[in-house]
N, C-alpha and C positions, 0 to 999 in steps of 0.2 A: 538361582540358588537361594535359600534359605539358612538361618542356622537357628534352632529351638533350642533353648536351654531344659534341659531334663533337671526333675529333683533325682535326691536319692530314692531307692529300691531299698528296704529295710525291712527283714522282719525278723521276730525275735520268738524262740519257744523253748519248750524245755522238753526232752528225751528219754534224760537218763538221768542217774545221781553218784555221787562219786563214791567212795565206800566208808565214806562219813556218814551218808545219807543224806547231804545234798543236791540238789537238783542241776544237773547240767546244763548251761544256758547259752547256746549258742544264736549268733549275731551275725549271719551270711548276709551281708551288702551287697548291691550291684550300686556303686554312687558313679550315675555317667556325668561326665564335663559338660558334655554338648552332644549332639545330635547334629553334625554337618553334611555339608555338600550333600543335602535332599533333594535329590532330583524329578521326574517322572519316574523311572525306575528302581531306585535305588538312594542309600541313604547310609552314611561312615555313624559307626558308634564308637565312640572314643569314652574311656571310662576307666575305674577299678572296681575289680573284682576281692571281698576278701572275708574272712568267717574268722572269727572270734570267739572264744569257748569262756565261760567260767568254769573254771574247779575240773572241767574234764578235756581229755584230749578229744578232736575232732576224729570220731570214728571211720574205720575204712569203708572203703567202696562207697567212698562218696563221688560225687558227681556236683557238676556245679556248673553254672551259667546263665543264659538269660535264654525265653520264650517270648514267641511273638504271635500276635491275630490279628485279623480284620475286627475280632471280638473280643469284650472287653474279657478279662482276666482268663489270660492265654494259662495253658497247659502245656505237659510233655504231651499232649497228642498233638498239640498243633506244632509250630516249628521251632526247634530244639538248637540254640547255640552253645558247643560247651565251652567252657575256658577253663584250661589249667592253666594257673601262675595270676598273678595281680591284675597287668596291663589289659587292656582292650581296645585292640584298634581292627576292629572287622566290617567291612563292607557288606549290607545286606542288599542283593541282587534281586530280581523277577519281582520287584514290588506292582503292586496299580497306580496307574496316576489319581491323583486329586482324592486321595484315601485314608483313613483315621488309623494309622498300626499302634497297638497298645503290648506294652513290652515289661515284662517282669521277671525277677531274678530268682531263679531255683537250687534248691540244694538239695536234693534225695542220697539217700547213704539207708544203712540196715534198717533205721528208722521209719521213715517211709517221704514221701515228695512233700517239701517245704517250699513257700512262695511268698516274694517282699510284695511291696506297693507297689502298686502300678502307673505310668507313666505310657509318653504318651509323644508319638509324632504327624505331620500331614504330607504325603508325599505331595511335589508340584505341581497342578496342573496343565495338561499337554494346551501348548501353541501351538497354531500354526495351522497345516495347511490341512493334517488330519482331521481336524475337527470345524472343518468348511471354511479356514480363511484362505484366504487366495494363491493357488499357485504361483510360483516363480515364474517366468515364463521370458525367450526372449525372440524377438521376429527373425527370419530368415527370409529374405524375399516378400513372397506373397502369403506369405504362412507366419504365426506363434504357437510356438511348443513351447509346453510346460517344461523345466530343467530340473525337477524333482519326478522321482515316479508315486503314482498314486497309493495313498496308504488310510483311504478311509473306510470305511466298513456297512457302510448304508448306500443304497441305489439313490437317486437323484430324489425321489418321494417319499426317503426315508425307510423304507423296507430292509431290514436285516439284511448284512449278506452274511452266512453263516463261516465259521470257523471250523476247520474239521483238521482234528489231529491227526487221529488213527489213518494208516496210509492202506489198509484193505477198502477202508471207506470211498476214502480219497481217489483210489483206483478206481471204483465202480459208479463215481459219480456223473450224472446229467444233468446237473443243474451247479448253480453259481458257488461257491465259494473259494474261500481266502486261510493261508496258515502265514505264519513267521518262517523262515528258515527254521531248518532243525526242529520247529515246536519251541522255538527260542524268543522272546517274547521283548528279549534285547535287538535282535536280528531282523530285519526287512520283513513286510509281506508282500506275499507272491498271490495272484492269481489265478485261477483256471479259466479257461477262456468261455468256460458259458459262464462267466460274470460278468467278461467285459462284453459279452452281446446280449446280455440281458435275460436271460433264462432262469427265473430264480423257478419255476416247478414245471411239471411232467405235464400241465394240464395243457393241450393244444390248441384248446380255444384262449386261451390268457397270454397275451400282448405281451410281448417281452419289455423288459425296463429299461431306463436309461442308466448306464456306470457312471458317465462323466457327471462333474458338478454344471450346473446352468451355465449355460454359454460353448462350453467347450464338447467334444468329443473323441475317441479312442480314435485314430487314424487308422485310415485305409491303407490296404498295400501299395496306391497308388501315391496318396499319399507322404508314403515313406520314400517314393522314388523319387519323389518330388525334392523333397528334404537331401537325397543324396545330389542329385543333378547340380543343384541350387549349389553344395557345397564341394564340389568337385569343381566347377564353373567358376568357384570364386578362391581358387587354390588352395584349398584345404585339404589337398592330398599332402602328405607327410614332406614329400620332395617337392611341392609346390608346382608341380605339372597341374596339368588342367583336362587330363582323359586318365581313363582308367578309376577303381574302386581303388584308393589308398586314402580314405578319410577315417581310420580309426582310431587312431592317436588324436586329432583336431573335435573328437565325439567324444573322449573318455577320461575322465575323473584321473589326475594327478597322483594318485595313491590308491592302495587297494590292490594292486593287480600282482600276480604271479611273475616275476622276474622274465625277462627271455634275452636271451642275445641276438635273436634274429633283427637285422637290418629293417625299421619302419614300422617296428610289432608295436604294440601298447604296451608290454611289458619292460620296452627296452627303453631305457632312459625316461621315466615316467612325468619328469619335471617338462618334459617338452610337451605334456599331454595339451587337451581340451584349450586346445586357441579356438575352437568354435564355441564355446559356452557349455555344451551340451551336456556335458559331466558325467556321463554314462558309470555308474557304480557297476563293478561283478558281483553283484549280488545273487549268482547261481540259480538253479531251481529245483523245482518240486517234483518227481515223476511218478510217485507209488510205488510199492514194493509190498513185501511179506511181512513188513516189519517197520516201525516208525523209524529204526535208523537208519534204512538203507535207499529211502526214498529222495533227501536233498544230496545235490551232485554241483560241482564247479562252481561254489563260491570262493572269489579270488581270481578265478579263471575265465570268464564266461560272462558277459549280461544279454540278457536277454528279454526282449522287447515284443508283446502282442500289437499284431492288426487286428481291426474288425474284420477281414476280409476273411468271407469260408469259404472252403475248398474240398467240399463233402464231408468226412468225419473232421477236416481238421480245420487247423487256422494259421492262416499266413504270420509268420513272424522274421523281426528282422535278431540277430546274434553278435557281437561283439566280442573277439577269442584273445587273450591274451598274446598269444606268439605271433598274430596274423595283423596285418593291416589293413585286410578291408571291410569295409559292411556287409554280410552274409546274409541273403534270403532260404530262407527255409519252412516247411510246413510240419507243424505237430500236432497231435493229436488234442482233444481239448481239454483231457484229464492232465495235461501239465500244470503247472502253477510258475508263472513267468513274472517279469517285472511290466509296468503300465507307462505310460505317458501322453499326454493328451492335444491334441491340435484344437486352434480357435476357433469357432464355427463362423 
């Protein structure tokens, strides 16, 4: 967290005159305190708001607030905050990380768009594992899995892996890429599985890439049954038997998940969750649709986990359901967009 002290946002002009004939001189401030809890994302603006007149009253159909850009002396075209009343305490959301936002105070009324001084913040920049420092990971047996899912954006040699919003796109695609949930940029990203086996173009002489960071790679569906045996074997089924799939609760993230009363579900008493480490979030997925909103489905419900392993159009994955207690094998097509995790080479 940071915290940057802002000056004030002041500007002064004149409009109109009173019916003495002098000039009306109004003095719309944005004086912010601070600039706190700047995160990768997002950033609190705490402040007052407030306009001052000589000799005239503040004319109607004003409007007032502050604008923001990547560029310096932002405009009502770029992003628009209004404020009615003094105070200011608004959270600015979907920022970039490690990025210059320049933020100045407007007033438009019959007159026409007035603007103070501009000021100035840097959002955080991102740690961790996104930006190639090392996964979390912890051993099982003969195996390390990563305990975070992958959320970086480059193939192993640095190749783009594209972003695609639009979900007609996203539907018709054969080759790699990655969205957020929703197009939410606060929210996880998800995969299509010809990312995680390498397919970034249609050219069929051209070698598929590597997803995983050096050293590791996406697991196989054998793999993953390795991973369950291992943890069924070493009573991490919910009742502490030692046969049968009941390892979901000992694989899944503490909070997040959809409520359930069923007897051993992951939704049911959540604090009993992930005694295996494995933290499994329901971070939902991607499918495609007609339409960008109709495309992400069961977050909160649902995680869902790619293999490398194909099985003619599709790819073997494993699923994690909130009412249910066990590890689910299933095959989907490769236009889904799932969550990643990686085994040690």
């Amino acid at each position: 967290m940071k915290k940057l002290l802002l000056l004030s946002a002041l500007f002064i002009f004149a409009c109109s005159t009173d019916s003495e004939g002098n000039p009306c001189i109004y003095e719309p401030t944005l004086t912010t305190e601070a600039v706190t809890n700047i995160t990768e994302t997002s950033a609190t603006l705490n402040g007052v708001i407030s306009i001052v007149s000589e000799n005239c009253d503040v004319p109607n159909n004003t409007e007032q607030g502050f604008v923001y850009s990547t560029e310096i002396q932002p405009t009502l075209e770029d992003t628009q905050v209004n404020v009615y009343g003094t105070n200011i305490t608004t959270t600015i959301e979907s920022l970039e990380p490690n990025t210059t936002y320049y933020v100045r105070a407007f007033l438009t009324n019959n007159f026409g768009d007035f603007y103070g001084d501009e000021v100035s913040f840097i959002t955080d920049e991102l740690t961790g594992s996104c930006d190639g420092a090392p996964y979390p990971s912890i051993v099982y047996g003969t195996q390390e899995w990563t305990v975070e899912n992958a959320c970086h954006t480059t193939y192993r040699d640095g190749t783009l892996i594209p972003q695609v919003t639009d979900a007609t796109e996203w539907l018709n695609l054969t080759t790699g890429a990655w969205s957020y949930y929703d197009n939410d940029p606060t929210k996880p990203r998800l995969y299509n599985a010809y990312a995680i086996i390498g397919k970034h173009d249609d050219d069929p002489n051209t070698p598929n890439k590597e997803f995983a960071p050096e050293g590791w790679h996406v697991p196989s569906d054998a793999e993953w049954t390795t991973l369950e045996n291992h943890l069924i074997a070493n009573g991490y089924n919910y009742d502490g038997t030692t046969s049968g799939n009941k390892i979901a609760k000992a694989m899944s993230s503490i909070t997040g998940w959809n409520s359930s009363t069923e007897l051993g579900a992951i939704g049911n008493d959540q604090s009993l969750n992930n005694s295996s480490g494995f933290n499994a979030f329901p971070e939902g997925c991607r499918v495609g649709g007609v339409s960008e909103t109709d495309g992400f489905f069961f977050k909160g419900s649902i995680a869902f986990f790619w293999s490398s392993t194909e099985d003619g159009a599709d790819n073997v994955s494993r699923r994690l359901f909130n009412s249910y207690s066990d590890l689910f094998r299933y095959n989907y097509n490769k236009q889904y967009g799932f969550s990643v995790r990686f085994v040690r080479d």
